[in-house]
N, CA, C and O atoms as a GROMACS GRO file, in nm:
protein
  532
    1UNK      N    1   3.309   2.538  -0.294
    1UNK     CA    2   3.300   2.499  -0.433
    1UNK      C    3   3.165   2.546  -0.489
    1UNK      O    4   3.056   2.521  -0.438
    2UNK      N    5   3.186   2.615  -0.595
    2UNK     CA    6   3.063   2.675  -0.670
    2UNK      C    7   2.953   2.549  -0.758
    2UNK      O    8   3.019   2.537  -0.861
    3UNK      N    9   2.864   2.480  -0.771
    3UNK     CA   10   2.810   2.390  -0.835
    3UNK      C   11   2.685   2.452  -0.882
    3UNK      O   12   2.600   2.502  -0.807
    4UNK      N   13   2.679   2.447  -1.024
    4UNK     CA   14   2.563   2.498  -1.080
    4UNK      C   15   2.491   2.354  -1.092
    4UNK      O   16   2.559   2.253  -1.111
    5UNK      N   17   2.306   2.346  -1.074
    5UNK     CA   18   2.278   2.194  -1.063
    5UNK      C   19   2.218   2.252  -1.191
    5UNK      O   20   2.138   2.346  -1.190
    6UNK      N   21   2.264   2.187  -1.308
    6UNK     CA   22   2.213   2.213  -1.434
    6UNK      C   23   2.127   2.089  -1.531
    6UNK      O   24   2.170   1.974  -1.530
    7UNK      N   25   2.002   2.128  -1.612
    7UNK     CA   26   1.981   2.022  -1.676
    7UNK      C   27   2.048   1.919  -1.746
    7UNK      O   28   1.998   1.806  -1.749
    8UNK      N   29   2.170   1.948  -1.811
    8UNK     CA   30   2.281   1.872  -1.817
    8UNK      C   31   2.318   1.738  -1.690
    8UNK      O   32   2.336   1.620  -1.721
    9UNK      N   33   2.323   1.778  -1.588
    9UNK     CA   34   2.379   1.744  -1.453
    9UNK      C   35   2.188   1.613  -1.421
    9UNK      O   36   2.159   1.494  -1.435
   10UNK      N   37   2.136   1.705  -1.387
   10UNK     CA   38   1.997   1.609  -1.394
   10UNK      C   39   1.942   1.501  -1.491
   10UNK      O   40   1.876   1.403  -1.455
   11UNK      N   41   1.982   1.534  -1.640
   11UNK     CA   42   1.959   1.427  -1.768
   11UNK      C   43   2.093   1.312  -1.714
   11UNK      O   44   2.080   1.190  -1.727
   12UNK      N   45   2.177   1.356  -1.674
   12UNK     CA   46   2.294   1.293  -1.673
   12UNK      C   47   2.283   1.179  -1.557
   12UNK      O   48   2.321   1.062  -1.558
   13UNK      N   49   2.219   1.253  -1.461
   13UNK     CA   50   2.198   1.181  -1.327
   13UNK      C   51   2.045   1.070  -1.353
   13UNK      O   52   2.024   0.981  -1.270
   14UNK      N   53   1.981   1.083  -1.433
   14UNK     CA   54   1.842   1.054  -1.498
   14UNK      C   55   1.923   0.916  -1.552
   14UNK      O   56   1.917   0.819  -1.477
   15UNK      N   57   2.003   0.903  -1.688
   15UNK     CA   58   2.006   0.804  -1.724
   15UNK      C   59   2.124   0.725  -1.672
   15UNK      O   60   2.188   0.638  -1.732
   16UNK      N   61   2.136   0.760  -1.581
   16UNK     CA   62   2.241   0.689  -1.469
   16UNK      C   63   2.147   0.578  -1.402
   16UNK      O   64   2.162   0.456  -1.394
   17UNK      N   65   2.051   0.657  -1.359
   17UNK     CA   66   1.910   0.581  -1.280
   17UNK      C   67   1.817   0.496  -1.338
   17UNK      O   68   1.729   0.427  -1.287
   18UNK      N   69   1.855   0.515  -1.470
   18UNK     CA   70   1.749   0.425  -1.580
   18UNK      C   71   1.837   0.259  -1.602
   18UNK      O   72   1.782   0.153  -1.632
   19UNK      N   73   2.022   0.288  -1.569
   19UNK     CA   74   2.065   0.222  -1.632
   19UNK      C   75   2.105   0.115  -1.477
   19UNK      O   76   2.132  -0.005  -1.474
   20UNK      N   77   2.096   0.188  -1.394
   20UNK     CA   78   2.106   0.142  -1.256
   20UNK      C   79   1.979   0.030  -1.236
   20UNK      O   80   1.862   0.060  -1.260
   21UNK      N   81   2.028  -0.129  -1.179
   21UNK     CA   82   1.914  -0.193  -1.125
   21UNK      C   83   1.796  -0.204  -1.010
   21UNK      O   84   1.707  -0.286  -0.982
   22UNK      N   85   1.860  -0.033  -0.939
   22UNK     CA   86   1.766   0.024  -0.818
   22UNK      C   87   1.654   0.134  -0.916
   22UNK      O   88   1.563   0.199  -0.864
   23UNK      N   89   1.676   0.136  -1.016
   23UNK     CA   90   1.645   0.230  -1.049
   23UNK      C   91   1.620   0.393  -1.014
   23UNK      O   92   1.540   0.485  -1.027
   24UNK      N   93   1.766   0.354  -0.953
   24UNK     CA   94   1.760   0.529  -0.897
   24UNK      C   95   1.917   0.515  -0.869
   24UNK      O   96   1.987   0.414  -0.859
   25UNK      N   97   1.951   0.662  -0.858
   25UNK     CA   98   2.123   0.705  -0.855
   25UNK      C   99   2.104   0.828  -0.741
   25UNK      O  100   1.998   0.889  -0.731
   26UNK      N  101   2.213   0.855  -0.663
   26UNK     CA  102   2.253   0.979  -0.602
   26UNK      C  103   2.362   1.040  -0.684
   26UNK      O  104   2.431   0.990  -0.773
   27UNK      N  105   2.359   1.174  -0.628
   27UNK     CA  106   2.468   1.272  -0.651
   27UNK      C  107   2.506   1.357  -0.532
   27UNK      O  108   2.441   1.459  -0.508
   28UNK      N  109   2.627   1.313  -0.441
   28UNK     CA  110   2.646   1.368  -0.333
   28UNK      C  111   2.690   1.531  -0.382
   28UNK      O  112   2.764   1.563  -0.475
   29UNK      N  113   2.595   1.645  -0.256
   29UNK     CA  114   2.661   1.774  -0.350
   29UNK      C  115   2.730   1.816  -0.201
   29UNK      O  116   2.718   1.936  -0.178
   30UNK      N  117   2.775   1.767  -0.132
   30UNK     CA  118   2.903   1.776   0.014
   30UNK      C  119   3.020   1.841  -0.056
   30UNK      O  120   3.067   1.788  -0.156
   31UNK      N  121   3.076   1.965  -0.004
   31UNK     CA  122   3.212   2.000  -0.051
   31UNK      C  123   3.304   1.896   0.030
   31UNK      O  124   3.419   1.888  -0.014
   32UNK      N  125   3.286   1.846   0.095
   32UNK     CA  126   3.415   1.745   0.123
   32UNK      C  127   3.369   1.640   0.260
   32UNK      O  128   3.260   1.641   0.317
   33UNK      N  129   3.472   1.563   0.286
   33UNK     CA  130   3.414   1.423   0.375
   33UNK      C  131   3.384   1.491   0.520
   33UNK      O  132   3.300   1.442   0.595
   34UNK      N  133   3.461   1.614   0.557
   34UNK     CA  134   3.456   1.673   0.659
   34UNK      C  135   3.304   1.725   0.691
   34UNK      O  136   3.261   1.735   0.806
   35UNK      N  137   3.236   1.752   0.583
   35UNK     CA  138   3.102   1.843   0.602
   35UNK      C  139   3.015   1.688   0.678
   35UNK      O  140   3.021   1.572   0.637
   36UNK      N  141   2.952   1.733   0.778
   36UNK     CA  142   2.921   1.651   0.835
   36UNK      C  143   2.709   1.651   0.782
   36UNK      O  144   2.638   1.565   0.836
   37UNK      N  145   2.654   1.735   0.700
   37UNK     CA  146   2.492   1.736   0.663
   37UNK      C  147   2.511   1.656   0.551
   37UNK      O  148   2.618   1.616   0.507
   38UNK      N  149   2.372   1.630   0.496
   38UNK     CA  150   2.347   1.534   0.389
   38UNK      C  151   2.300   1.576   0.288
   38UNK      O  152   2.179   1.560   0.274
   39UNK      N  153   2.350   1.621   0.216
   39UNK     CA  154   2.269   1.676   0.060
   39UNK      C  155   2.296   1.602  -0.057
   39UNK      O  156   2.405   1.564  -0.100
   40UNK      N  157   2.188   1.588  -0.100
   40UNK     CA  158   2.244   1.533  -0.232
   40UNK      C  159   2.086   1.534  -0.314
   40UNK      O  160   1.978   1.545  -0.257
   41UNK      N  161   2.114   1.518  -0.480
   41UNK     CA  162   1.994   1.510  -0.565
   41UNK      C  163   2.010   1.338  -0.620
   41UNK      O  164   2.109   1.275  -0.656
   42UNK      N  165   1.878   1.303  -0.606
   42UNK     CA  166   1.867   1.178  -0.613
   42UNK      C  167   1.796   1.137  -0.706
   42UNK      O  168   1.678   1.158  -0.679
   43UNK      N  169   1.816   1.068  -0.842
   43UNK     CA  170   1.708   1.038  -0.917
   43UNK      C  171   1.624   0.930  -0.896
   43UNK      O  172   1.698   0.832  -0.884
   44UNK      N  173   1.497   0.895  -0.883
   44UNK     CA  174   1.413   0.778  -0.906
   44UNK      C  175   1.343   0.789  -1.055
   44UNK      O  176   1.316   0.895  -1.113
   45UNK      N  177   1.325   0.686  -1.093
   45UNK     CA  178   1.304   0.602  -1.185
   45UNK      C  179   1.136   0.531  -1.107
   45UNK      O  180   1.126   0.506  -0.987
   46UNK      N  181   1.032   0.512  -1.199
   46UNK     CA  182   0.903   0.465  -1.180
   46UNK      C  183   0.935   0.296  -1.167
   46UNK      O  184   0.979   0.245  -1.270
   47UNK      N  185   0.918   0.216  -1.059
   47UNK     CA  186   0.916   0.088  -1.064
   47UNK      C  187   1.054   0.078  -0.937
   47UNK      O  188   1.063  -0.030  -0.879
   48UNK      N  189   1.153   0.190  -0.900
   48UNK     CA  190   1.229   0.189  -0.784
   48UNK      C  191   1.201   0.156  -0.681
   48UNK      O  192   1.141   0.246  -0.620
   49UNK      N  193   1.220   0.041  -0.610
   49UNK     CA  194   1.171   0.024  -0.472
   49UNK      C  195   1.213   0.051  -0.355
   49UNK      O  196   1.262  -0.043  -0.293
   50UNK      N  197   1.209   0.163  -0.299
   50UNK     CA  198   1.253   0.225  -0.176
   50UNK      C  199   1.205   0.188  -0.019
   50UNK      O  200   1.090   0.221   0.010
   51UNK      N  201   1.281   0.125   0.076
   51UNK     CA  202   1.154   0.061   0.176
   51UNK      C  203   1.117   0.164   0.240
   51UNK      O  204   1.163   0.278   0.239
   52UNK      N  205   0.982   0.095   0.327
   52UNK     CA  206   0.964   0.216   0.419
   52UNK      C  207   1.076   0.182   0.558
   52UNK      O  208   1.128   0.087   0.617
   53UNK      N  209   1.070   0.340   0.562
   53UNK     CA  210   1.235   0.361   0.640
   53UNK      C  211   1.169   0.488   0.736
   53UNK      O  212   1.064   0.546   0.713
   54UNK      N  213   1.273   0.516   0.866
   54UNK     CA  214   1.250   0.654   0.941
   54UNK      C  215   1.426   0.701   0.959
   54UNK      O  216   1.521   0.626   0.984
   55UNK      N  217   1.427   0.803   0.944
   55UNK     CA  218   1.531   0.829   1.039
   55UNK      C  219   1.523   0.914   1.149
   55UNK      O  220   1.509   1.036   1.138
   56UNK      N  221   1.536   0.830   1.296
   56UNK     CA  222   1.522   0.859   1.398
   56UNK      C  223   1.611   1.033   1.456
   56UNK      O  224   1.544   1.111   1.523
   57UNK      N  225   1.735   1.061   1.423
   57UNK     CA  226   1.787   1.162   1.461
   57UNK      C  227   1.783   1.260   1.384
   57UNK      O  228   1.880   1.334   1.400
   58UNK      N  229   1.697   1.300   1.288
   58UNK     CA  230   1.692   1.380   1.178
   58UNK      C  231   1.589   1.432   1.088
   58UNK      O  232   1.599   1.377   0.978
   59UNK      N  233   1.485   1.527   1.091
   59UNK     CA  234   1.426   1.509   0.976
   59UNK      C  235   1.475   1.535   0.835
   59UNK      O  236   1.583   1.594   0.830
   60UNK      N  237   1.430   1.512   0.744
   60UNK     CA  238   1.454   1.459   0.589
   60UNK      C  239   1.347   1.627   0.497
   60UNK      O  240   1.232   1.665   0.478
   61UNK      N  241   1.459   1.662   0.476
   61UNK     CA  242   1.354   1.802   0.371
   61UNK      C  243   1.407   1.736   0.208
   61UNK      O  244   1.520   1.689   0.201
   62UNK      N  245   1.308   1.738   0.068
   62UNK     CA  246   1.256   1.678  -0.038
   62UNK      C  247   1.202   1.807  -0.127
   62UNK      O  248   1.105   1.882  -0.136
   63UNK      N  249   1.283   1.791  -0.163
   63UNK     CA  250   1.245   1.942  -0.287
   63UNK      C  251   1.236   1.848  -0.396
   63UNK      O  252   1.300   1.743  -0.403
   64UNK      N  253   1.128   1.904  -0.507
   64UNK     CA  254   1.114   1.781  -0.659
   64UNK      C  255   1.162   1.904  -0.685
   64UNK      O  256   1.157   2.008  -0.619
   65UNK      N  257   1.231   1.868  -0.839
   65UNK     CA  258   1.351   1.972  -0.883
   65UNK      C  259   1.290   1.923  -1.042
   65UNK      O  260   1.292   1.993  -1.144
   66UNK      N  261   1.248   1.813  -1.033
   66UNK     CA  262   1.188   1.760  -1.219
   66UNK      C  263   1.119   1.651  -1.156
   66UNK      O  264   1.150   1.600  -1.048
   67UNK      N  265   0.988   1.606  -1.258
   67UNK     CA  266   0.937   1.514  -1.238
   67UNK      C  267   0.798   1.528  -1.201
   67UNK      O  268   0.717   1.616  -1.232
   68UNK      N  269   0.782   1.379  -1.096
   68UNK     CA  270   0.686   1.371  -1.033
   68UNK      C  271   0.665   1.280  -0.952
   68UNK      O  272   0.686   1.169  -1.001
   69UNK      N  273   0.616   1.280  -0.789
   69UNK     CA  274   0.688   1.156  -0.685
   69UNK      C  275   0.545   1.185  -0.569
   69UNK      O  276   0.484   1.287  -0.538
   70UNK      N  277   0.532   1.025  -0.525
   70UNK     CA  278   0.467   1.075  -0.430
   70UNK      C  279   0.519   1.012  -0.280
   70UNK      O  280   0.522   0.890  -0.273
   71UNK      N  281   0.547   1.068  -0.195
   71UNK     CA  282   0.586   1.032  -0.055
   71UNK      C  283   0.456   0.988   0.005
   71UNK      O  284   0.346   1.041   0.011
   72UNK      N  285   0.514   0.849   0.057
   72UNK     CA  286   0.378   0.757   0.154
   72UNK      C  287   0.425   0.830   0.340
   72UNK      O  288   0.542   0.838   0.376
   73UNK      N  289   0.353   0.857   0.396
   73UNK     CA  290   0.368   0.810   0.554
   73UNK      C  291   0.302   0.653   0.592
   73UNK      O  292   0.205   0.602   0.536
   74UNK      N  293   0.355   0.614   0.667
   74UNK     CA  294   0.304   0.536   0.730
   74UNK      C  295   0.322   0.499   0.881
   74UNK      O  296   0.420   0.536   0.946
   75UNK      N  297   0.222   0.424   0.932
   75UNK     CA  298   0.171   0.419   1.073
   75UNK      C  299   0.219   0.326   1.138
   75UNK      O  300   0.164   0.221   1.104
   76UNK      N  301   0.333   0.302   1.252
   76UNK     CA  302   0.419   0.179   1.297
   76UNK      C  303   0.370   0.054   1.342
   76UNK      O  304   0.420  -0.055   1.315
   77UNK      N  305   0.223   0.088   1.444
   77UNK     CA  306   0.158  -0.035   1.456
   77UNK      C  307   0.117  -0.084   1.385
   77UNK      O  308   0.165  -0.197   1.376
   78UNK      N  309   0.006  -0.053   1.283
   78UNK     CA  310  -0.058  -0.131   1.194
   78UNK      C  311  -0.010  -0.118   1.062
   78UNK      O  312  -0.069  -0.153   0.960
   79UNK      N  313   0.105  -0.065   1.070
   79UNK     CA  314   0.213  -0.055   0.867
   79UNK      C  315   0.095  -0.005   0.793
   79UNK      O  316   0.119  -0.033   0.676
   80UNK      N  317   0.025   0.032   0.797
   80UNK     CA  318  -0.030   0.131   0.712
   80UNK      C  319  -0.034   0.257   0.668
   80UNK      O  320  -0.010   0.341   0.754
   81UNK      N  321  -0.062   0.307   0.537
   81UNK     CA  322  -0.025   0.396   0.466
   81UNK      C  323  -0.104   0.528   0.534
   81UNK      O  324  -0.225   0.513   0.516
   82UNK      N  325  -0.083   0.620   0.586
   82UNK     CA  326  -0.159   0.721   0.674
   82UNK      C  327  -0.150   0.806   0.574
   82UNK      O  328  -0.261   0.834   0.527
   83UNK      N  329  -0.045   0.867   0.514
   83UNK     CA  330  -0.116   0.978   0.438
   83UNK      C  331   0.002   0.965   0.283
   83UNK      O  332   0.124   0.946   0.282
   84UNK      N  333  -0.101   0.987   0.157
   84UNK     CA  334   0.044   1.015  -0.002
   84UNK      C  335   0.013   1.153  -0.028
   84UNK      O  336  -0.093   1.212  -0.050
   85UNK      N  337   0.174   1.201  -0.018
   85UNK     CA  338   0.166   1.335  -0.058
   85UNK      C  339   0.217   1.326  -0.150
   85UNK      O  340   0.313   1.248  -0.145
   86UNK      N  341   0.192   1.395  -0.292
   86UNK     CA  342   0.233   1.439  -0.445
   86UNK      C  343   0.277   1.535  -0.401
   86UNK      O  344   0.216   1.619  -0.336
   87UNK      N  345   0.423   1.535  -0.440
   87UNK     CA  346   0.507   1.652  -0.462
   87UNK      C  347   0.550   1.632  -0.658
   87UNK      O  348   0.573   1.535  -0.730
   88UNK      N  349   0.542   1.781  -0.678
   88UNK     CA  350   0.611   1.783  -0.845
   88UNK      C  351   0.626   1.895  -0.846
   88UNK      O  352   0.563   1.976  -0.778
   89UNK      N  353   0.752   1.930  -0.957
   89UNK     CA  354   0.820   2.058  -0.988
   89UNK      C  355   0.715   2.173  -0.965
   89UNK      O  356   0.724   2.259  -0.878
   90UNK      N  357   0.585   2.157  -1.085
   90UNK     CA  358   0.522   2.273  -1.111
   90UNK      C  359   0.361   2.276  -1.030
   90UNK      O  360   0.256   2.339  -1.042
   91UNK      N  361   0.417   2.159  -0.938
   91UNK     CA  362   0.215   2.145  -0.881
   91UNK      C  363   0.239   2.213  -0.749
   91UNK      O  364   0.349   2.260  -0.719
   92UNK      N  365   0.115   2.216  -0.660
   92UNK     CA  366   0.096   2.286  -0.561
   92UNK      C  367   0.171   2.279  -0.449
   92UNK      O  368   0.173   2.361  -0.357
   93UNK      N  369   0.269   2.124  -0.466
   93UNK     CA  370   0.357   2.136  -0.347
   93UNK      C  371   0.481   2.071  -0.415
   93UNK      O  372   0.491   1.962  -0.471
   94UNK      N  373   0.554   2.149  -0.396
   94UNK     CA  374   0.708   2.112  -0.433
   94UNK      C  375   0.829   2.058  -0.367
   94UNK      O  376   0.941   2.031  -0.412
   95UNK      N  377   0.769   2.049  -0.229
   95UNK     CA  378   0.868   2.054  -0.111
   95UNK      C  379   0.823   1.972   0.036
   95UNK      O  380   0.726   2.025   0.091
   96UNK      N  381   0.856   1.902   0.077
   96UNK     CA  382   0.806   1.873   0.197
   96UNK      C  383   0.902   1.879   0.324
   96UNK      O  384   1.017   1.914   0.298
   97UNK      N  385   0.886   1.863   0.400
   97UNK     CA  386   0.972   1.799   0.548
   97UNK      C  387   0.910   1.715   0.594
   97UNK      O  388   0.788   1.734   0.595
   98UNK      N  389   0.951   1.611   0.642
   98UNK     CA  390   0.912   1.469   0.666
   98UNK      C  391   0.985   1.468   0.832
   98UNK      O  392   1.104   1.499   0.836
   99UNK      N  393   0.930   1.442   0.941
   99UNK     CA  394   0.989   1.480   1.039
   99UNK      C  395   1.036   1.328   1.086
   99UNK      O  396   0.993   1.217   1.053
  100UNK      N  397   1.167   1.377   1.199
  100UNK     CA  398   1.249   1.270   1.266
  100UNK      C  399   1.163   1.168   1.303
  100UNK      O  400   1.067   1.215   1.364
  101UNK      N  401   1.158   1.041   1.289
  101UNK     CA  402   1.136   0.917   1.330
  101UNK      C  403   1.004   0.908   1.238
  101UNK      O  404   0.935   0.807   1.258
  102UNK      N  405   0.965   0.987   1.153
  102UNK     CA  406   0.812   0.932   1.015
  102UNK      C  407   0.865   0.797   0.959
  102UNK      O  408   0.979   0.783   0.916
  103UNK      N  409   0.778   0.708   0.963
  103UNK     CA  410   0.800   0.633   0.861
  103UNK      C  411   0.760   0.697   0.708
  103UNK      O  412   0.670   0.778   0.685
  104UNK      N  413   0.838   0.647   0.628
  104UNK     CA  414   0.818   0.676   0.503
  104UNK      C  415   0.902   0.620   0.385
  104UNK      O  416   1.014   0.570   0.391
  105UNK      N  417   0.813   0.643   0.261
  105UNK     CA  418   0.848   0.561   0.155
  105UNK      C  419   0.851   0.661   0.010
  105UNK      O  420   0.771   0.755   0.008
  106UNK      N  421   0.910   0.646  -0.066
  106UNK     CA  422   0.865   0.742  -0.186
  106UNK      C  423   0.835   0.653  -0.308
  106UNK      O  424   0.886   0.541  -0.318
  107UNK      N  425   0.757   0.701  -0.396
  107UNK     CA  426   0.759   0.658  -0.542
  107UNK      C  427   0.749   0.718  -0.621
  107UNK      O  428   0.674   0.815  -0.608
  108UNK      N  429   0.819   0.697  -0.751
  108UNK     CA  430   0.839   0.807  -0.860
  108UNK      C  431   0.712   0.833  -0.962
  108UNK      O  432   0.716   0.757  -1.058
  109UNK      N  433   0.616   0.910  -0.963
  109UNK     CA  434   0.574   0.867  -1.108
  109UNK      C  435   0.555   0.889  -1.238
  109UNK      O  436   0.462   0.865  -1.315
  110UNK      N  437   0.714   0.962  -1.256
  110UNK     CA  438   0.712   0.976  -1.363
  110UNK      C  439   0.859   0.952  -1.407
  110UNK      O  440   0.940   0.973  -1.316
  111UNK      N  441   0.918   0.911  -1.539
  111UNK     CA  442   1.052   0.945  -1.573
  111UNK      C  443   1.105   1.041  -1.503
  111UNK      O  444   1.027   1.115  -1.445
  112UNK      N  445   1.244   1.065  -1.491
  112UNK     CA  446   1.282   1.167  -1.515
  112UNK      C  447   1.256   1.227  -1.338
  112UNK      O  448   1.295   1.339  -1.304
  113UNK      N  449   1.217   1.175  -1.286
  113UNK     CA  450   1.228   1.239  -1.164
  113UNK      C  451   1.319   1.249  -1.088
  113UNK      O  452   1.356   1.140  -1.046
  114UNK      N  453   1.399   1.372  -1.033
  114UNK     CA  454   1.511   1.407  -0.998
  114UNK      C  455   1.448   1.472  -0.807
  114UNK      O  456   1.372   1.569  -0.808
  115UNK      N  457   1.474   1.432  -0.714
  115UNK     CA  458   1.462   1.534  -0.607
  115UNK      C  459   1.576   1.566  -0.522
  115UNK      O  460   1.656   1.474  -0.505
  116UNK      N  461   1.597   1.656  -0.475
  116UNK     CA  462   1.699   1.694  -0.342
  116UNK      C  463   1.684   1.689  -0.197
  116UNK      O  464   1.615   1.763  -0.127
  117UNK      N  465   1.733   1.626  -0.173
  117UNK     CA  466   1.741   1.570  -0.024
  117UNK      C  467   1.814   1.634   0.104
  117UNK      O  468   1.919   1.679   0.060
  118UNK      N  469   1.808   1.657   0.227
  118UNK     CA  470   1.844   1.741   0.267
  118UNK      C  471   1.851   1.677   0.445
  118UNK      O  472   1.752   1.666   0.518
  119UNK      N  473   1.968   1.650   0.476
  119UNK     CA  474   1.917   1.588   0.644
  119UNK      C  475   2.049   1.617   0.713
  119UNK      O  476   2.158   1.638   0.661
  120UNK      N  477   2.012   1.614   0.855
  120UNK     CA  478   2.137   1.707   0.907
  120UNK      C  479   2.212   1.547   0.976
  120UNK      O  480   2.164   1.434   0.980
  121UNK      N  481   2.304   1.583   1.009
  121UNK     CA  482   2.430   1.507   1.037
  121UNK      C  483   2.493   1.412   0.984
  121UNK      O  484   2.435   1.387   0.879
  122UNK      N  485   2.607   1.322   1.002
  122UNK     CA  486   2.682   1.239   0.919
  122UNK      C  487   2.554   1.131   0.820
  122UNK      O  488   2.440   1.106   0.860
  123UNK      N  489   2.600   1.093   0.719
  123UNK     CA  490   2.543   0.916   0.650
  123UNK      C  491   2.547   0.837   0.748
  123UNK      O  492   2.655   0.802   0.795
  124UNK      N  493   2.402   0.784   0.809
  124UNK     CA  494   2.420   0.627   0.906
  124UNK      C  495   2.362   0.558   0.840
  124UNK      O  496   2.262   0.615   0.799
  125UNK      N  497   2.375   0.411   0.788
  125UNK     CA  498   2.309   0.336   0.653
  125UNK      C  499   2.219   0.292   0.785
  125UNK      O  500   2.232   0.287   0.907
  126UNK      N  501   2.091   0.254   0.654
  126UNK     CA  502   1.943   0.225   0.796
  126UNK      C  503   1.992   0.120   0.876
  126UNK      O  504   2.101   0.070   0.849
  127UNK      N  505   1.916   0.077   0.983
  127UNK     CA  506   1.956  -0.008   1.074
  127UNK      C  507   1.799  -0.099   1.058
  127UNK      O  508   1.698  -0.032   1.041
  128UNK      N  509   1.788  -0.254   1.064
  128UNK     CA  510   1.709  -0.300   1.026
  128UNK      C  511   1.584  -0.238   1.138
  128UNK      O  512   1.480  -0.203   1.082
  129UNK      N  513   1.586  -0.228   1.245
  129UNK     CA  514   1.496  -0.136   1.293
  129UNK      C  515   1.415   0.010   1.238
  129UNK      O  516   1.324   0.079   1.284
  130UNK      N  517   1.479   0.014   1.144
  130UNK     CA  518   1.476   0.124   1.075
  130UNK      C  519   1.387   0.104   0.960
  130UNK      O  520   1.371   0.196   0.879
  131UNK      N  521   1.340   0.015   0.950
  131UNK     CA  522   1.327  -0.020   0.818
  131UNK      C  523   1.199  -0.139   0.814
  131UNK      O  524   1.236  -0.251   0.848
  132UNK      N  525   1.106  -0.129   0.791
  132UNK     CA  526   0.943  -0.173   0.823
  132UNK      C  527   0.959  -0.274   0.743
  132UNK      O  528   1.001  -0.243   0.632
  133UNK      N  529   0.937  -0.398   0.764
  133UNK     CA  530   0.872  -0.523   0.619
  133UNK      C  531   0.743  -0.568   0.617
  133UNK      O  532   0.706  -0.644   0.528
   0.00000   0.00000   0.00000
């Protein structure tokens, strides 16, 4: 299936996320249930609370596509914030890879922030191990 990801498609996915009480929406872009990788463009919204999370069998690649977001790492023993990387469309880094088992967290900061997500094998929803409080 051919999918153009068009500003249309991103405004659209934008006030989906504004109107959403996570303040954020996906858009699965999988040609079908069979494809077993994870893609999809995800909008956040500034004030979205995403936990910090890892996923153990997979790393996680983050392209900003609009916007502006910054990804936290953090450190398992002491839950602290080790390093914020700013990723945005037009700044010096647009893209990251976040490797298998990172803790990590994102935040939006700006409207309008749209990124693409990218992780290899089936959807496993986190497992509370997974997932730092």
């Amino acid at each position: 299936m051919d999918m153009k990801i068009t500003q249309t498609i991103l405004d659209s996915l934008t006030a989906q996320a504004k109107a959403s009480p996570r303040l954020r929406m996906n858009l699965d872009l999988r040609d079908s249930s069979e494809d077993t990788s994870q893609r999809m463009l995800n909008a956040i919204e500034p004030g979205s609370k995403v936990p910090i999370h890892r996923h153990q069998k997979t790393s996680e690649t983050v392209v900003c596509l609009r916007g502006r977001l910054v990804e936290e790492y953090y450190d398992d023993l002491e839950r602290i914030c080790t390093e914020a990387i700013e990723l945005s469309s037009n700044g010096p880094v647009v893209a990251l890879n976040i490797p298998a088992g990172q803790w990590h967290t994102v935040r939006a900061l700006e409207s309008g922030t749209v990124i693409l997500e990218v992780k290899d094998g089936p959807y496993e929803p986190l497992s509370p191990k997974d997932i730092l409080e």
